[in-house]
C-alpha positions as CSV (number, residue, x, y, z in Angstrom):
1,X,71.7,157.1,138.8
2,X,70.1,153.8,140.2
3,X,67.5,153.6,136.9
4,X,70.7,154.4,134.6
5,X,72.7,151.4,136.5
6,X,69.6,149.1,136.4
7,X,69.2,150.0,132.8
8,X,72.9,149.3,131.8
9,X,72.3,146.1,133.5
10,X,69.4,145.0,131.5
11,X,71.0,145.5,128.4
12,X,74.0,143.6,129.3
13,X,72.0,140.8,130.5
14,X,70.0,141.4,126.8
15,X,73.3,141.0,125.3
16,X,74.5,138.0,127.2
17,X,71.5,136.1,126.2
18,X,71.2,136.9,122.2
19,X,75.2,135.9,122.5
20,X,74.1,132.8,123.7
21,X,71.4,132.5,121.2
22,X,73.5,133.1,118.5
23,X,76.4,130.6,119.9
24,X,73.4,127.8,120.6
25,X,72.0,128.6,116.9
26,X,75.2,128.6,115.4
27,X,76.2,125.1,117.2
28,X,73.3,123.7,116.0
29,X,73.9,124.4,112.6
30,X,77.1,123.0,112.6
31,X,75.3,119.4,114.6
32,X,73.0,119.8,111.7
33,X,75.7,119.8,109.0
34,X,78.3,117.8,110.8
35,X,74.9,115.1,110.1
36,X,74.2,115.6,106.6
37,X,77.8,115.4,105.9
38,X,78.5,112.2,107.4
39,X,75.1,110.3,107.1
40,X,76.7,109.0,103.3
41,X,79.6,107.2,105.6
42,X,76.5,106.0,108.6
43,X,74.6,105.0,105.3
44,X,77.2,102.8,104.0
45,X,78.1,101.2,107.8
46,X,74.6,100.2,108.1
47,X,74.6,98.7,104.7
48,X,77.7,96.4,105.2
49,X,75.2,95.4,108.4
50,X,72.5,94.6,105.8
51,X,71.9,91.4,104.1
52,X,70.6,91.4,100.7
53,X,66.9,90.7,101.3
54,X,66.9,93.5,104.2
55,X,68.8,95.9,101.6
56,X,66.0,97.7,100.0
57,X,64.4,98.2,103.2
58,X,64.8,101.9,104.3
59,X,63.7,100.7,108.2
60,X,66.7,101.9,110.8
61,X,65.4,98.2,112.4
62,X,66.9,95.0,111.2
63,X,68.9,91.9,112.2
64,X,73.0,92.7,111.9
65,X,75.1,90.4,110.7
66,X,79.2,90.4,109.9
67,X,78.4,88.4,106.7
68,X,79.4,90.5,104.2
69,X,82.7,91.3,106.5
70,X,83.6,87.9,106.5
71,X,82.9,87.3,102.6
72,X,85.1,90.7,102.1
73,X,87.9,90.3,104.2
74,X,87.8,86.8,104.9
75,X,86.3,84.9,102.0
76,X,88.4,87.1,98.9
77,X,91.9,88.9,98.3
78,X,90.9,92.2,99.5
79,X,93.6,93.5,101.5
80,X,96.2,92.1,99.3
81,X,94.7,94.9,96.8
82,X,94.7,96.8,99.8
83,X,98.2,96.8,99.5
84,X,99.3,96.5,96.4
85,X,97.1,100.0,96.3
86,X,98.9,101.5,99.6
87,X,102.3,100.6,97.6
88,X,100.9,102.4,93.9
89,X,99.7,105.4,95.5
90,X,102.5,106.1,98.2
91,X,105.0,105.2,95.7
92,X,103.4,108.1,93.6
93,X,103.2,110.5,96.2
94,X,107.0,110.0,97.5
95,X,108.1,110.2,93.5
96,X,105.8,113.3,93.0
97,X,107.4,115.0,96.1
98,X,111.2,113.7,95.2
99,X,110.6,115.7,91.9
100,X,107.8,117.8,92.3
101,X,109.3,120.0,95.2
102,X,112.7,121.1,93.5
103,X,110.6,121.8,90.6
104,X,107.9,123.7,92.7
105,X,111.0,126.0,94.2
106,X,112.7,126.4,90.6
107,X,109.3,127.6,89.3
108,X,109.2,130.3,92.3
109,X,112.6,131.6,92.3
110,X,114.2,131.6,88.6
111,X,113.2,133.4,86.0
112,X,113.9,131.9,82.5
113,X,112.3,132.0,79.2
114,X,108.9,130.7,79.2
115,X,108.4,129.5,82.6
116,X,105.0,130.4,82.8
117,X,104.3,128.6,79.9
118,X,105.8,125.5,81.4
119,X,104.0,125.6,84.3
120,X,100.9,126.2,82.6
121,X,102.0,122.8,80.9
122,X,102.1,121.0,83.7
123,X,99.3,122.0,84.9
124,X,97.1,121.3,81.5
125,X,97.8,117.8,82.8
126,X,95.7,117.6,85.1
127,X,93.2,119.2,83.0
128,X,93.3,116.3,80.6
129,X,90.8,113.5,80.8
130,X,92.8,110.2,81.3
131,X,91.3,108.5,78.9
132,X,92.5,110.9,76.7
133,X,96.1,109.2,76.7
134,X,95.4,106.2,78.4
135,X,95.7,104.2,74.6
136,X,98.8,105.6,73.7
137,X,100.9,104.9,77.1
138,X,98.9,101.6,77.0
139,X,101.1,101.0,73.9
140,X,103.9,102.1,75.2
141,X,103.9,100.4,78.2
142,X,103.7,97.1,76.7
143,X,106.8,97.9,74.5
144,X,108.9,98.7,77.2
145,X,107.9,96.5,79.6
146,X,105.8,98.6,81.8
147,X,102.1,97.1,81.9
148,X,101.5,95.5,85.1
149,X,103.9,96.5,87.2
150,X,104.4,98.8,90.1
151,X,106.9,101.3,88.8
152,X,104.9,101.6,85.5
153,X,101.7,102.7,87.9
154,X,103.8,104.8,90.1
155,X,105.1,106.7,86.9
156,X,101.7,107.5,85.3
157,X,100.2,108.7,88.5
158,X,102.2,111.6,88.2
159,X,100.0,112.7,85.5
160,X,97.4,113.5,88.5
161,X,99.8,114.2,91.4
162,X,102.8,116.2,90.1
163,X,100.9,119.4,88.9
164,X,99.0,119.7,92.5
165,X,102.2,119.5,94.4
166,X,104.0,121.8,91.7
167,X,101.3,124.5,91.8
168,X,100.6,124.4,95.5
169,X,104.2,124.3,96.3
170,X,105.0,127.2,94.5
171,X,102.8,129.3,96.1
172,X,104.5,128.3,99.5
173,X,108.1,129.2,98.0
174,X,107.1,132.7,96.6
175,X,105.5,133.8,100.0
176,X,109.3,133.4,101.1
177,X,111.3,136.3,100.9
178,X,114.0,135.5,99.0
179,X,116.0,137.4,102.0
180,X,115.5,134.6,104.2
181,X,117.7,132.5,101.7
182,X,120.7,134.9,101.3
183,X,120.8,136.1,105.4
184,X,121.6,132.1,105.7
185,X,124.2,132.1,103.0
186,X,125.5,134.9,104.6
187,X,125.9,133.4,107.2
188,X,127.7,129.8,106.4
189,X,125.2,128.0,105.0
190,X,125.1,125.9,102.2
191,X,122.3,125.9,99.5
192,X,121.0,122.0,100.7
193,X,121.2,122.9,104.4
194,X,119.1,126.1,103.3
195,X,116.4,124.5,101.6
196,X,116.2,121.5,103.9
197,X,116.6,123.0,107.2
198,X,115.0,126.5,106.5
199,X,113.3,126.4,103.1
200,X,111.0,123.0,103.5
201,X,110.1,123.5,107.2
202,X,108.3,126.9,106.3
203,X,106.4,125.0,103.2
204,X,105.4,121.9,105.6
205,X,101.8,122.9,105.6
206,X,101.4,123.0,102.3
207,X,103.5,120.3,101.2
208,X,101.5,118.1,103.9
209,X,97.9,119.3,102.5
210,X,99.1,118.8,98.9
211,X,101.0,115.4,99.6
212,X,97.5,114.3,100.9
213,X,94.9,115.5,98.2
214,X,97.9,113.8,96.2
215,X,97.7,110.3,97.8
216,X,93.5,110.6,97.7
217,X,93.5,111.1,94.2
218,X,96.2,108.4,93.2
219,X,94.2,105.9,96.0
220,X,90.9,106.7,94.3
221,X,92.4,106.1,90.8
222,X,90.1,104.1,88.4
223,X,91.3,104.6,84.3
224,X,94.9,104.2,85.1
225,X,95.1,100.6,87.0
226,X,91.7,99.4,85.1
227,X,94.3,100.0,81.8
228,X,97.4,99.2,82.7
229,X,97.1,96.5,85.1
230,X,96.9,93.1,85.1
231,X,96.7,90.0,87.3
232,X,99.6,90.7,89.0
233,X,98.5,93.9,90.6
234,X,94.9,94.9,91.3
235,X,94.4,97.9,92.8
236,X,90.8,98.5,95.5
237,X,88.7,100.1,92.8
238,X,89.6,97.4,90.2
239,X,89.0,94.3,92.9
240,X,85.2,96.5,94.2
241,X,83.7,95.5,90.9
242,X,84.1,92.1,91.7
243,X,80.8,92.2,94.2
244,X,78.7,93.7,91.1
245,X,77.8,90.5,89.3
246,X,75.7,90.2,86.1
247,X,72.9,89.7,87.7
248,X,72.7,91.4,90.7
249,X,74.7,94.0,93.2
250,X,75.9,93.2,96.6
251,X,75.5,96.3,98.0
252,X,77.0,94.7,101.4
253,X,80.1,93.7,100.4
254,X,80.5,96.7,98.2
255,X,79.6,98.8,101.2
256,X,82.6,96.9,103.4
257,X,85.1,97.6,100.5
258,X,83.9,101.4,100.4
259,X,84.4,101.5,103.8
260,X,88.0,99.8,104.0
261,X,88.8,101.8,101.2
262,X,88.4,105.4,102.9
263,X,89.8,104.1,106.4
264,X,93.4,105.2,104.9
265,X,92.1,108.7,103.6
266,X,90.0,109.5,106.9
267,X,92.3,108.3,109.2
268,X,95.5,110.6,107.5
269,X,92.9,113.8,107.3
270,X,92.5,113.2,111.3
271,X,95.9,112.9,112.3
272,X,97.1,116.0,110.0
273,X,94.1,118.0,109.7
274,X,96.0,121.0,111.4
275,X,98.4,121.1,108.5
276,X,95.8,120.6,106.2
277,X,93.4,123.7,106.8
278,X,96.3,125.5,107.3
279,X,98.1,124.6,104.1
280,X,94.7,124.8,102.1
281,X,94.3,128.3,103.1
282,X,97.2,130.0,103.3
283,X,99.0,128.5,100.2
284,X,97.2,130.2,97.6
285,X,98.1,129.3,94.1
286,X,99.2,132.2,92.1
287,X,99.5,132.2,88.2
């Protein structure tokens, strides 16, 4: 009896420690990839640190200096594009949402002829390279009055929004039973109150994950605003080629404007990642 206790012992204590192996191996690998993941974004904070005679040199030791910060932020019109872009891409992403959802929920619920068709349409947008049409709405634009202004740029980003909110969306809505909807009826409710107090609480996840990969790809639009924008409106990744001259690169200054250019992206992925993991896995797109 003792050698069977002393035995039992052993191999808990055996277990114990390849549990903590695995958990210490297993942590590690994460450190490890947590590293290579972010070293791109450490890469880019010690090059905005760099100037341009220490830039080539691959040395973690050099001399900082906030040069490049101050010829950025200070010395050009940066955060006016900063702006101008914040007001383009949310503008897109509150339009894409304002139409995108009700479309998203009629998709889901109604059957009519050719709805899959339709949303195969909409989705064959995204698919499209935007240089592909960029010509032709150039052209139009300037007809109707569009080019260079905020509404025309707020319109044509829905060529890369609205099908991500549609299709992701929809998902959310058919994983409802449509029993939810008529108990409420049933019950007193009208069909707004129903989709606003029931209906859009339930698809929060997923309309937060999609509203963000939304706004990421408007923000890091480049063949729309390079197109169809002027001198009144400059969004970040038109005013960044400004620190390439013909001559040479700054890779300082265009390592400041990288960086001030994610800070919006990182900082809404930190303060609604919950939503976001959860909306990116349980909203599957069905087709």
């Amino acid at each position: 009896m003792h050698t069977q206790m002393e035995w039992k012992e052993t191999s808990v204590r055996k277990s114990q420690a390849l549990s903590a192996v695995a958990s210490l191996a297993r942590n590690l690998g994460l450190t490890l990839y947590a590293l290579f993941a972010l070293f791109p974004l450490v890469w880019m904070v010690i090059c905005s640190l760099k100037t341009d005679a220490e830039m080539y040199n691959t040395v973690f030791r050099f001399t900082p200096t906030l040069s490049n910060y101050n010829a950025v932020l200070l010395g050009t019109d940066y955060f006016n594009a900063f702006f101008q872009n914040l007001i383009v891409a949310g503008g897109a992403v509150v339009l894409t949402i304002v139409a995108g959802v009700p479309a998203a929920y009629a998709l889901a619920r109604y059957d009519f002829k050719k709805k899959e068709d339709l949303a195969f349409q909409i989705l064959s947008f995204k698919f499209a390279p935007e240089i592909l049409v960029i010509l032709p709405i150039f052209t139009i634009f300037q007809k109707i009055g569009l080019y260079d202004t905020y509404f025309g740029l707020i319109w044509v980003y829905q060529l890369i929004t609205m099908p991500l909110v549609i299709w992701v969306v929809r998902g959310y809505f058919e994983e409802i039973s449509v029993e939810i909807e008529q108990a409420a009826q049933l019950d007193g409710y009208k069909w707004f109150d129903v989709f606003f107090k029931i209906l859009v609480p339930l698809i929060k996840p997923g309309l937060v994950a999609s509203a963000l990969l939304a706004f990421i790809f408007a923000w890091n639009s480049f063949t729309f605003p390079l197109v169809l924008s002027g001198f009144k409106i400059q969004t970040m990744t038109i005013t960044s080629l400004r620190y390439i001259a013909s001559d040479t690169v700054h890779y300082g200054q265009v390592a400041v404007a990288a960086l001030v250019a994610v800070s919006p992206e990182i900082l809404a992925c930190l303060f609604i990642q919950k939503h976001l993991v959860r909306g990116l896995s349980f909203g599957a797109v069905k087709g």
